[in-house]
C-alpha positions in Angstrom: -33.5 22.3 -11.2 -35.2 20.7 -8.1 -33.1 17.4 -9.2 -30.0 19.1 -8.8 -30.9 20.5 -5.6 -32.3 17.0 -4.4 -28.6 16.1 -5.4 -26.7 18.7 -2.8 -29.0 18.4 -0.2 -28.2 14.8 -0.1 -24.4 15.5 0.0 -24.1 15.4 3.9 -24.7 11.6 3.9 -20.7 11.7 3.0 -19.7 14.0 5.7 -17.8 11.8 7.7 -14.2 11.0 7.7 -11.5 8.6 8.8 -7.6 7.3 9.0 -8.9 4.0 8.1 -10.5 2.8 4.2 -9.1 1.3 1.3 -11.6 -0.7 -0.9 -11.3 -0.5 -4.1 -14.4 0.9 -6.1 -16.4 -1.5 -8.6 -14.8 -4.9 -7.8 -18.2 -6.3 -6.1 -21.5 -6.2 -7.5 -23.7 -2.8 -5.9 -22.8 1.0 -6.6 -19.1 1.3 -6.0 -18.6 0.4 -2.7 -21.5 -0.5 -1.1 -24.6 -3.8 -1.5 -27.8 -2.8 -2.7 -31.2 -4.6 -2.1 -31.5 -6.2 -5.9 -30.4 -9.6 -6.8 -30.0 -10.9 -11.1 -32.7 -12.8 -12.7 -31.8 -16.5 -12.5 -28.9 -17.5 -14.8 -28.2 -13.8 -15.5 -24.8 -13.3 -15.3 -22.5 -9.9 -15.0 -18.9 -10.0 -15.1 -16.8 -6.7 -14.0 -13.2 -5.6 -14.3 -11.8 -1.6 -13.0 -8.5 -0.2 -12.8 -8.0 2.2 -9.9 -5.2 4.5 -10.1 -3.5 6.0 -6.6 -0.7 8.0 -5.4 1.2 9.0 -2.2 4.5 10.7 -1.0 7.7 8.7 -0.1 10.0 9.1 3.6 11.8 11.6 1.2 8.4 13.9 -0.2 8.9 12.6 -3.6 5.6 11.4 -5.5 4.7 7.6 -5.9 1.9 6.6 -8.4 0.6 2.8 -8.6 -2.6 1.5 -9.9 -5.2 -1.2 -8.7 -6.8 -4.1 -11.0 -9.9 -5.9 -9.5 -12.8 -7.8 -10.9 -15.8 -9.8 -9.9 -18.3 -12.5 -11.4 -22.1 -12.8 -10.3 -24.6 -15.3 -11.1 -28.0 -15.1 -10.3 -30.1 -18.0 -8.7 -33.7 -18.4 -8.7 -34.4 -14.6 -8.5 -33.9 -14.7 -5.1 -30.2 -15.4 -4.7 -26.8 -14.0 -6.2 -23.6 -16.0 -5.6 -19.8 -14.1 -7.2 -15.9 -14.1 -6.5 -13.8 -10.8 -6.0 -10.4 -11.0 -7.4 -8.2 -7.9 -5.7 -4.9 -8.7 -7.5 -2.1 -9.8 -5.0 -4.6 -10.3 -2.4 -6.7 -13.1 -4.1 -9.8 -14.1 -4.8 -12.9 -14.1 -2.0 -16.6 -15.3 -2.0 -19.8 -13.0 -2.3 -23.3 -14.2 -1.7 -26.7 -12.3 -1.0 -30.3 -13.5 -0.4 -33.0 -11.2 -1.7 -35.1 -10.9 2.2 -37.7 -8.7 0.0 -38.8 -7.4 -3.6 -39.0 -3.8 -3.8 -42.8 -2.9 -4.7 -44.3 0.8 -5.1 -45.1 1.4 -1.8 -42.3 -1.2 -0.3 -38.3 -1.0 -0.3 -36.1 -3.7 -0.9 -34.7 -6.2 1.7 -31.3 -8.1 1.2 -28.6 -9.8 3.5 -25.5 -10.6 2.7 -22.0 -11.7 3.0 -19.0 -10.1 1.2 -15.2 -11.4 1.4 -15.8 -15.0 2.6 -11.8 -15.7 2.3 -9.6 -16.8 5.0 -7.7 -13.5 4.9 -8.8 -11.6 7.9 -7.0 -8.3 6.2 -8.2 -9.2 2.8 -8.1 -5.7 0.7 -5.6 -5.0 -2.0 -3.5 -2.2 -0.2 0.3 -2.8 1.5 2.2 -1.3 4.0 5.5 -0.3 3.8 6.4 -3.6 5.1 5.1 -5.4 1.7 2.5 -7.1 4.0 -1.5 -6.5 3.7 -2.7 -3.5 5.4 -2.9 -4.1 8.8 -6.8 -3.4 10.2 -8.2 -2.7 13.5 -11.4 -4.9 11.7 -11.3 -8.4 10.7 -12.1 -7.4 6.6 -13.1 -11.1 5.9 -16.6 -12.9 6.3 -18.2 -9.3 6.2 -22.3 -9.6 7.2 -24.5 -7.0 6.2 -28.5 -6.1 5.5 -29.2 -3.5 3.0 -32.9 -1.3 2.2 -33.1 0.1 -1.0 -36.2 2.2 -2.5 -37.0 4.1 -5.8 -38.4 7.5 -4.6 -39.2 8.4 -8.8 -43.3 7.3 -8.4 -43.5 9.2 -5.0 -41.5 12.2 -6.0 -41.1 12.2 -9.7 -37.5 12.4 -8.8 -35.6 9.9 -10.3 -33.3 8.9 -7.7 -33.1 5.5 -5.9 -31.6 5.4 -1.8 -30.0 3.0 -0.2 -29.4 2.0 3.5 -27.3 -0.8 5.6 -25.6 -2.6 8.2 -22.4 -4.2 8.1 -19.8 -5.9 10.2 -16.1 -6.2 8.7 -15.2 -4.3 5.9 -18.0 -1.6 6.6 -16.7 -0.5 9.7 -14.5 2.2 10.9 -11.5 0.7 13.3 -13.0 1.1 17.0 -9.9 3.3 18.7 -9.3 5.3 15.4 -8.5 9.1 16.3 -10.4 11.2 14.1 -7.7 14.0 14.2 -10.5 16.8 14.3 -12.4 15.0 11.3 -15.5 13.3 11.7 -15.7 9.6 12.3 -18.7 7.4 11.5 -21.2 8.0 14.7 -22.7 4.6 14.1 -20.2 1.8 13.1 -20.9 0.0 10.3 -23.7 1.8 8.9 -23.3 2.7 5.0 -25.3 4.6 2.3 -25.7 5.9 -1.0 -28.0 7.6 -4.0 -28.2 6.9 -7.1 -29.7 9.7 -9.5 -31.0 9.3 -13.0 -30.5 12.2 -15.7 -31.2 10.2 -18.4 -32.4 6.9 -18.2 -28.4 5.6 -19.3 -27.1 7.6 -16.8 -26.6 6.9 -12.9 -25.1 9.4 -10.8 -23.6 7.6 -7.9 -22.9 9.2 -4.0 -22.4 7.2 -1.3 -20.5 6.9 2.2 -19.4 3.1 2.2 -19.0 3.1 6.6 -15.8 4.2 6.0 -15.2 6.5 3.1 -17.2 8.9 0.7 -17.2 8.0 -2.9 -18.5 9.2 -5.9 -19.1 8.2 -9.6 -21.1 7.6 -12.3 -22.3 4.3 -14.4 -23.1 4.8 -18.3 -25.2 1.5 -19.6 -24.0 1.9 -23.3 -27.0 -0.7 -24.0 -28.8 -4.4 -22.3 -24.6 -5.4 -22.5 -22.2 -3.1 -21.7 -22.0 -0.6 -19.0 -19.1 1.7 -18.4 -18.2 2.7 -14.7 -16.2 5.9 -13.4 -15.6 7.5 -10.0 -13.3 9.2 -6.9 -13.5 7.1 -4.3 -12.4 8.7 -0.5 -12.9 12.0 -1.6 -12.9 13.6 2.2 -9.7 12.8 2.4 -8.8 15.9 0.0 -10.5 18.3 2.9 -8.9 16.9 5.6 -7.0 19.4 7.8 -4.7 16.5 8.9 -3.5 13.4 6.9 -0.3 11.3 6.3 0.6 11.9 2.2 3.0 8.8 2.8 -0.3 6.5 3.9 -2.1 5.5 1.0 -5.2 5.5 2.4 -5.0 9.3 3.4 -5.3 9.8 -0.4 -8.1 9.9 -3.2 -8.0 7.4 -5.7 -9.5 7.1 -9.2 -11.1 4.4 -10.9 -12.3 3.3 -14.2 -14.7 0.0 -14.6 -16.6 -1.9 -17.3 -19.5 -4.6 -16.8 -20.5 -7.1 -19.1 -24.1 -8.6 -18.6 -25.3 -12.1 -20.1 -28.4 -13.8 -20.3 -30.7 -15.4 -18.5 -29.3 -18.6 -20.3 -32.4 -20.6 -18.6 -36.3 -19.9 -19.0 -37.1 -18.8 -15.3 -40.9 -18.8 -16.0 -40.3 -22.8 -16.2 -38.2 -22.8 -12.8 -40.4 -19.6 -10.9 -43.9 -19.4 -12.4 -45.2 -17.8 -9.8 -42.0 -15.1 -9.3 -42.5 -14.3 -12.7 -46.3 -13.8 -12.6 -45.5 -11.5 -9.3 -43.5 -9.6 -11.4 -45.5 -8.9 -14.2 -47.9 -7.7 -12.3 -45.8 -5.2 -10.5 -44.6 -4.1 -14.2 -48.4 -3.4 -15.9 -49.6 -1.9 -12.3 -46.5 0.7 -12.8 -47.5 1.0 -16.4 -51.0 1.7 -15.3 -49.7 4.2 -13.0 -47.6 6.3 -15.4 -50.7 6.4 -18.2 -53.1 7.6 -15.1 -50.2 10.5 -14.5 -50.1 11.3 -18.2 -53.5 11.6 -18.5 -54.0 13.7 -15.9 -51.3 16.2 -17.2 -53.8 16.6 -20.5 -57.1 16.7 -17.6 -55.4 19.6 -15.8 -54.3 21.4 -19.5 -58.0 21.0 -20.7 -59.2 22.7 -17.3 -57.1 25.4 -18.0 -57.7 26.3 -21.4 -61.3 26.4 -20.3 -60.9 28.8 -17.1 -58.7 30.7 -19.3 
């Protein structure tokens, strides 16, 4: 019960609204929308693929319904670097790279910097105008910089949940003269966020406000291969008071995703001893921690039994 509640306290993170969005969910490597501070092992490879499915009203109030393909390939370098290509359909394909700043520990979050959309496009997203021409932003969408924190809060809280936190220029950030129209605009541009929340250990419940949007979903890892990936991505838009149905991007969309992960196709304890040796250490020290809190749940039980 006190997961659940963890869960709707955190809502508010996604209160914020806006005329101005449009990404489409699961076609770069993070939650749906948004970095996080983790990088692939080296030579691990995931490729990605979603379908996003959208609709809005015509000049004459009749309904439209279209649909979105994306996809994105990472590679993993030296378990320190990750280097990909987004593919948005009609738009093209653009760059991805991130450079792991700092290794999440028990006591430490996770550091990464970034870049997302390294493409000549300046309005590189896959939405049109009515024009037939790529939607036209305040924001230059290509070349996007950010820095992400991310942090596990299950050994502190024994709530499995995972939070994330960042900085980004470009695509992250709201259109500087956009008129809220009574809904709430981002107070600080370019800042983005998101949970992810563990039921089961196959399981991730996603929540997250991208700088621009608020986006939900959920990822199912069908096994160490295939993981299937499901969400609503600018969900505020449905509360609004005010909106334009004829504007695509006054309206909710839906997506559907798979990922495929391969490898490592090279021994990294060859190429990273020492990387490797770090992290094997952080692995039996959380061992070590969860058979101290195991055995402390039969101390307590003993005790009581012999109050009792």
């Amino acid at each position: 019960m006190r997961h659940v509640l963890f869960v709707l306290i955190s809502v508010p993170l996604t209160c914020g609204s806006l005329l101005e969005g449009g990404s489409l969910p699961f076609s770069r490597p993070g939650l749906m929308d948004i970095p996080t501070a983790s990088v692939l092992h080296h030579t691990e490879a995931v490729l990605g693929g979603s379908f996003t499915a959208f609709g809005y009203e015509r000049a004459d109030s009749s309904s439209e319904s279209d649909f979105a393909v994306a996809g994105h390939l990472e590679v993993g370098l030296f378990n320190r670097g990750q280097l990909g290509i987004t593919w948005l359909g009609e738009a093209g394909i653009s760059g991805n790279v991130k450079f792991l700043v700092l290794r999440e520990s028990i006591t430490t979050p996770g550091l990464a910097a970034g870049c997302q959309n390294i493409t000549g496009e300046e309005d590189y997203e896959f939405f049109r105008d009515d024009r037939d021409s790529l939607y036209d932003y305040q924001e230059s969408q290509n070349f996007s910089l950010y820095l992400v924190m991310t942090k596990s809060l299950d050994y502190f809280s024994g709530i499995p949940v995972c939070l994330h936190l960042g900085y980004g220029t470009g695509r992250f950030r709201q259109g500087e003269d956009e008129i809220s129209d009574g809904r709430m605009s981002n107070p600080f541009r370019g800042l983005f966020a998101g949970m992810d929340y563990h039921p089961v250990p196959e399981l991730s419940l996603i929540l997250e406000w991208d700088g621009r949007d608020a986006n939900f979903g959920a990822e199912y890892q069908l096994n160490g291969t295939v993981s299937f990936l499901g969400g609503l991505s600018e969900f505020e838009q449905m509360f609004a008071s005010e909106r334009d149905l004829t504007d695509v991007m006054h309206n909710p969309k839906f997506s559907l995703g798979v990922e495929l992960a391969f490898g490592p196709f090279l021994n990294r304890t060859t190429l990273q001893p020492y990387e490797q040796l770090s992290e094997d250490y952080n692995r039996d020290l959380l061992e070590a921690l969860e058979e101290i809190r195991s055995n402390a749940k039969y101390e307590i039980q003993e005790l009581e039994n012999k109050i009792r």
